[in-house]
N, C-alpha and C positions, 0 to 999 in steps of 0.2 A: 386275062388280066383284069377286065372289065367286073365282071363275078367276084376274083378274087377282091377288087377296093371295096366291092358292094360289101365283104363279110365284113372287113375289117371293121369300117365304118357302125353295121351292127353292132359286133364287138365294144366299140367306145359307148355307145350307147347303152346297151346293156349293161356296162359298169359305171355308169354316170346312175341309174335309177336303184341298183344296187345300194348305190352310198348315200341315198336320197333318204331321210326318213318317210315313211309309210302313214297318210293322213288316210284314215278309215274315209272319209264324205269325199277322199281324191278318189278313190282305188275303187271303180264299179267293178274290176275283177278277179276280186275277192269272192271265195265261196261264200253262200248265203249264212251256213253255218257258221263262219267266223263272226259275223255281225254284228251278233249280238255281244259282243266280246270287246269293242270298244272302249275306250277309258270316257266316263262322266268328262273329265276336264282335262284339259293340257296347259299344260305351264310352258313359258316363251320366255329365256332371259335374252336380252340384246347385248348379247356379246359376242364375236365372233370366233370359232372355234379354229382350234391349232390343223395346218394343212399338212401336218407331218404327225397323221395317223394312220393306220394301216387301214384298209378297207373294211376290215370286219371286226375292228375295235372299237369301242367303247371313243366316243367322239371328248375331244380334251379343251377347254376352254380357260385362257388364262385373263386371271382380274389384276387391277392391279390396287394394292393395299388403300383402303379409306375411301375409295370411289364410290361411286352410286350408279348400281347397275337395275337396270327395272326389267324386274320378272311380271309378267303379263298371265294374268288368271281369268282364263275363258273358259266360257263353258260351253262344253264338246258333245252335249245329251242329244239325242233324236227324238221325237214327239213322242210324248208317250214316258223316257224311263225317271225312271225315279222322282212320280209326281209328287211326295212325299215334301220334296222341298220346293216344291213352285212357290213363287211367295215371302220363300222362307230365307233368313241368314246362313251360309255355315262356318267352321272355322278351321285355318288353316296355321300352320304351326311351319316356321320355315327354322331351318338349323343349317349349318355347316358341321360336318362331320367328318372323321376318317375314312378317306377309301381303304387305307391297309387292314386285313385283317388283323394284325398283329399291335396295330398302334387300336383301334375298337377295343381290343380286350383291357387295353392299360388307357382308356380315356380319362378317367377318372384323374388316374395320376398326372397325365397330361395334360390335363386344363386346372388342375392344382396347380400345377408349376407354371405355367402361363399367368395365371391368376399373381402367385408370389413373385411372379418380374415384372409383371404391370398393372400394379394395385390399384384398381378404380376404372379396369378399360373392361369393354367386352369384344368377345371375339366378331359377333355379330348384331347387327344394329338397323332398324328402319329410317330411312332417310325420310322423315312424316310430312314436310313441306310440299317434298315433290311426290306423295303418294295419293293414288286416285283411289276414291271407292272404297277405302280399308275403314273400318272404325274399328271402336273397344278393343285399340292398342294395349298388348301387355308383356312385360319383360319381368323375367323371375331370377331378381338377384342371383341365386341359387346357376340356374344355368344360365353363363355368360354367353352359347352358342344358339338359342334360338330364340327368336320374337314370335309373337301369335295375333288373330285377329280376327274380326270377323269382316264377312263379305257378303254382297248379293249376286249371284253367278249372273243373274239376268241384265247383270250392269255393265260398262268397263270400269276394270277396274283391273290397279298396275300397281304395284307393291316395289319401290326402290331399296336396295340390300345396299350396304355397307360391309366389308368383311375388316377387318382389322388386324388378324392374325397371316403372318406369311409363313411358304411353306419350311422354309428353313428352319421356321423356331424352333420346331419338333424332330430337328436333325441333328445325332449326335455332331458336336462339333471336335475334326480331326485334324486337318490340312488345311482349310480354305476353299472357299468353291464348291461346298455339300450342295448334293443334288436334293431340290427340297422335295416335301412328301404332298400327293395329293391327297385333295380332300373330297369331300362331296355337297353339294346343297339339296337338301332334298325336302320337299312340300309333304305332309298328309294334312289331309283332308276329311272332315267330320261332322256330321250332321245333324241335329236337335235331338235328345230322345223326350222320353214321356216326362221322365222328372226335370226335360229343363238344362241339362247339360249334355255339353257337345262333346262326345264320347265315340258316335256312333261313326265306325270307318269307313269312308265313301271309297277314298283313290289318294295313291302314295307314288308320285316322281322323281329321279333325283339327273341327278350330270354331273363329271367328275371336273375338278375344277385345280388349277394351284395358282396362288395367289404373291404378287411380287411387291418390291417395293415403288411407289410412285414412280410410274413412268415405266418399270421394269417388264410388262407385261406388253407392251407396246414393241419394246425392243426383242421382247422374246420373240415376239410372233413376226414379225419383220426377218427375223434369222431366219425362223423357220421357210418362211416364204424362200428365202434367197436360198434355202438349201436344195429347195423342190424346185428350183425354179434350173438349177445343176443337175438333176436329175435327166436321163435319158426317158424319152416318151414311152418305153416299155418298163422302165421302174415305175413311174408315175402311173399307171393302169394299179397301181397295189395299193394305192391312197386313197385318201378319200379328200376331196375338194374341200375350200373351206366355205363356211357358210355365214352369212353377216349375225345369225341368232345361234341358236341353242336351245333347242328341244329338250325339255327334262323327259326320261322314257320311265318308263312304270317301273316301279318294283317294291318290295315287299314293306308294310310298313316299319317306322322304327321302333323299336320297344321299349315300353314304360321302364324308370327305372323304379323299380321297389324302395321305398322310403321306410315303412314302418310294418310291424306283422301286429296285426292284431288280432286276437282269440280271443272269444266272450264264451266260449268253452270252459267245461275245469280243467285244469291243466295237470297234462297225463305224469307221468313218472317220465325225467329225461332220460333221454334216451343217449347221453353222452356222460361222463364221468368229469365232476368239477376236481380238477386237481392242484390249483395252484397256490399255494401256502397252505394247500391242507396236510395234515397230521397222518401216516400211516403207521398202527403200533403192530408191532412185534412183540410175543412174550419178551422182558427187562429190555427192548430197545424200541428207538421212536428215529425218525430221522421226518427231514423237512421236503417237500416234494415240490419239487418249480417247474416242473411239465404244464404246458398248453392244457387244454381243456381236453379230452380224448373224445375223437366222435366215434360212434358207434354204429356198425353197418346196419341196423335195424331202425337208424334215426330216419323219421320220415324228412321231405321234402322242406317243411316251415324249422321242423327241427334244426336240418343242416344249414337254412338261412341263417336262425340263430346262432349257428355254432359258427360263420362267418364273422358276421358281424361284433359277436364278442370276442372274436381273437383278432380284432383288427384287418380283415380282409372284407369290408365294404365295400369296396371297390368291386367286387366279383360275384358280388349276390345276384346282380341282373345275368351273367353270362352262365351262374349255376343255380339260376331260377327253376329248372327242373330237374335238377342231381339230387337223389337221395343219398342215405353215409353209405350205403354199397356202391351207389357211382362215383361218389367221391374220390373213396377208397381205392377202387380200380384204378386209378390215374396213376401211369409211371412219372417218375423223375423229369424223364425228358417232357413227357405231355405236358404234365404243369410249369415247365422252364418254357416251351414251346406256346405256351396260352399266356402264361402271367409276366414273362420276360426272367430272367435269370434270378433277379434279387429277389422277387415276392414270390417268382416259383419254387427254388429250394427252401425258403420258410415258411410254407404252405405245402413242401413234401413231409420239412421237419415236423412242424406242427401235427400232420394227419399220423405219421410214425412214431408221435409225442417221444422225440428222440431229445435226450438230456444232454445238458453241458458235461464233457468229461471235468470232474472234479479235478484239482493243482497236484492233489497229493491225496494218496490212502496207505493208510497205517492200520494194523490190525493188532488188535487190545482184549487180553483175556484177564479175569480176574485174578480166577482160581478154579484147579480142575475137578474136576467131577468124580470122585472116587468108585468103585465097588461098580464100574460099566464095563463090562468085558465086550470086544467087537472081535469077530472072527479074522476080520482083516484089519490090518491098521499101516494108514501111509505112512512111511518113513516122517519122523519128527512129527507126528501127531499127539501121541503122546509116550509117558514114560516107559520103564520095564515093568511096574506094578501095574497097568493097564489102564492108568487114569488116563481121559482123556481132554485136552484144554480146547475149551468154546470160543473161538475168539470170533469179536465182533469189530465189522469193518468203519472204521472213521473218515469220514470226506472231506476231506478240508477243501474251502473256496479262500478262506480269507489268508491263511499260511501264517496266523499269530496265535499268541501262547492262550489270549484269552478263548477262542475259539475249542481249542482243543480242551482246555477246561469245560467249556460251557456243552460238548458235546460227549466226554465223556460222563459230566452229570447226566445227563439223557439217557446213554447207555447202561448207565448200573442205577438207576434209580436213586443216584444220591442229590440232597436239596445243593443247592447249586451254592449259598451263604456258606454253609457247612464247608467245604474247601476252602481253606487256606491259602495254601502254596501246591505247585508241581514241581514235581521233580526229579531228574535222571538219575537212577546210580549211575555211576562213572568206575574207573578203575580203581582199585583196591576198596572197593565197596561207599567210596564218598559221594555226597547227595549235590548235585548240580541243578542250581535254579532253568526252568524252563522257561526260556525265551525267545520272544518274534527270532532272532537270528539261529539259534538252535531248531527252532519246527523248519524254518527256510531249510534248511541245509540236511533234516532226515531224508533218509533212502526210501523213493517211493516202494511203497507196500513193505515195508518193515513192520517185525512182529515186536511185542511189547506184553511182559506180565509186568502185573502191580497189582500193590497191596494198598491198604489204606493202613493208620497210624490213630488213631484213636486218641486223642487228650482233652485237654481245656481248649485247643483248636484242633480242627481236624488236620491232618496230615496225609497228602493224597502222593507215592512215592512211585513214580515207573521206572 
């Protein structure tokens, strides 16, 4: 029995250092080869994380909206690395961010529409009174999500955040009671280069976070307490204890977003086809063509940027930062509904498939047929028993009025568009029926149509 309390009590133990974050200058046993492996700095927000996370989750920390939380910037180097900046300032870029993959891909859109409900806030803010050690404070209208700065690592110095967005905002609203979305804060960090800007990437942390309304976050975690606190002492072994701070842990930086392309190159032949109000002729026919821009699967990388942003999906230049129009192109339906969310992903399938409005109505319109053409084969009602055969040419009507179908069969037979007069149906026993908005409403789609023209002091145009 004795033996057996010894294991148990291991056991606790063993899972208490488990859920413990891992400080490199704690851990002497750590393999030598890991050492060098260390992060430059570690970021410390003072807030205490949720006690209703699983052991080997991602540690969850709730704010509560407009407060002032102080993230603590120290520096974590060993003698020796990175002498480069002894001395020296670096600068650090703090943001809130989406944890979901799927809300990162529609940011843009996302902090648009925050922006249009609360014209003049930001999502995230430096509390500057209470910050220690920060100078050359800067905020870019542009991104409401992150503040920047510089710092001397060798100092204290303590950076207070402000968030102002909670997580509900960015939850469709259904029922009542939406479960809000977390987000993330997360630091990079950057170091002097030769010309002078701080570009150069040191070390990138972040911690998942969501955010409540005043007071909300206080109550949340008090729940949580009281849930774990109902828990059996063998559930409780799956948790991980809560902690009074919050470790940001490493991870990958976040990425620039592309603003502008610029080429002081000559500029090659596009490699996408501009199609939108341009002219396609047909020998005696012209029609109008309203398709998207068509990319091209041999458009390079900057190519496809551009072919972004000029069909209105800037939003998504940073996340197809390296698609060429062949990888574009590969993307199914669902991929792009999957990445862009439903609305911008099937008009961004449409667009790549430059697939067209179907037209209200098509009617098909021959002049006059073509004599002395003999075809071996002929479809039923192609043409006569003398073996003429009639050319008829298809009309798209969008607008479904008379002047329309005037101004497009001028197009089609090359007649000056003044030169028409009137149109006009025959009708039964050969009588001439004016052509109007309620007559074109009411033809049978894809109905055929000969006509003549009439020749006088005005022209006479008769179908």
């Amino acid at each position: 029995i004795l033996v057996s309390d010894l294991k148990v009590t291991y056991f606790f133990l063993f899972s208490d250092v488990l859920a413990l974050p891992i400080f490199k200058q704690e851990d002497s046993s750590l393999p030598q080869e890991n050492e060098t492996k260390h992060p430059p700095f570690q970021y410390v927000m003072c807030a205490a994380t949720s006690p209703a996370v699983k052991l080997y989750d991602e540690t969850l920390t709730y704010l509560n909206q407009g407060q002032s939380y102080e993230i603590r910037m120290l520096d974590n180097r060993k003698a020796g690395d990175i002498p480069e900046i002894n001395g020296k300032l670096v600068k650090s870029i703090i943001r809130v961010v989406f944890h979901d993959r799927r809300l990162q891909y529609t940011e843009h859109q996302q902090l648009e529409g925050w922006k249009w409900n609360r014209p003049g806030d930001r999502l995230l803010d430096l509390d500057i009174p209470m910050s220690v050690g920060v100078i050359d404070i800067k905020t870019n209208p542009s991104q409401l999500n992150a503040v920047e700065f510089l710092w001397d690592p060798t100092k204290c110095t303590s950076a207070f955040i402000q968030v102002h967005c909670i997580s509900t905002e960015f939850t469709p609203r259904k029922h009542g009671g939406e479960k809000g979305v977390p987000f993330r804060i997360q630091v990079d960090t950057f170091k002097q280069t030769e010309n002078g800007e701080y570009t150069d990437h040191l070390h990138s942390a972040s911690c998942q976070i969501k955010v409540f309304k005043p007071k909300g976050a206080d109550r949340k975690q008090k729940t949580d307490r009281e849930k774990m606190e109902k828990r059996t002492a063998h559930e409780k072994e799956k948790y991980q204890p809560s902690y009074d701070t919050t470790v940001l842990t490493e991870c990958s930086p976040w990425p620039d977003t592309p603003t502008t392309f610029v080429n002081n190159s000559p500029t090659p032949a596009p490699a996408f086809t501009s199609a939108q109000h341009n002219t396609y002729s047909c020998p005696n026919y012209h029609i109008q063509s309203h398709f998207l821009q068509q990319l091209h699967p041999s458009a390079t990388i900057q190519e496809t940027q551009q072919w972004l942003l000029k069909n209105r999906f800037s939003a998504y230049t940073r996340l197809f930062s390296n698609f060429s129009g062949a990888d574009l192109l590969k993307l199914t339906r669902e991929d792009l509904v999957q990445i862009c969310g439903p609305a911008d992903g099937i008009r961004l399938y449409n667009a790549l498939k430059s697939r067209s409005v179907r037209p209200r109505l098509t009617i098909y319109v021959c002049q006059e047929p073509l004599r002395n053409i003999q075809l071996e084969c002929q479809d039923a009602g192609s043409g006569d028993s003398n073996g003429a055969i009639y050319v008829y040419h298809a009309i798209y009507l969008e607008e479904m009025a008379a002047s329309e179908v005037t101004r497009k069969l001028a197009l089609a037979f090359n007649i000056p568009l003044h030169q028409i007069n009137q149109v006009y149906r025959q009708g039964p026993t050969g009588i001439h029926i004016l052509v109007s908005d309620q007559m074109v409403q009411n033809f049978q789609d894809e109905s055929c149509f000969l006509f003549t023209t009439i020749k006088g002091m005005l022209s006479l145009l008769t179908v």
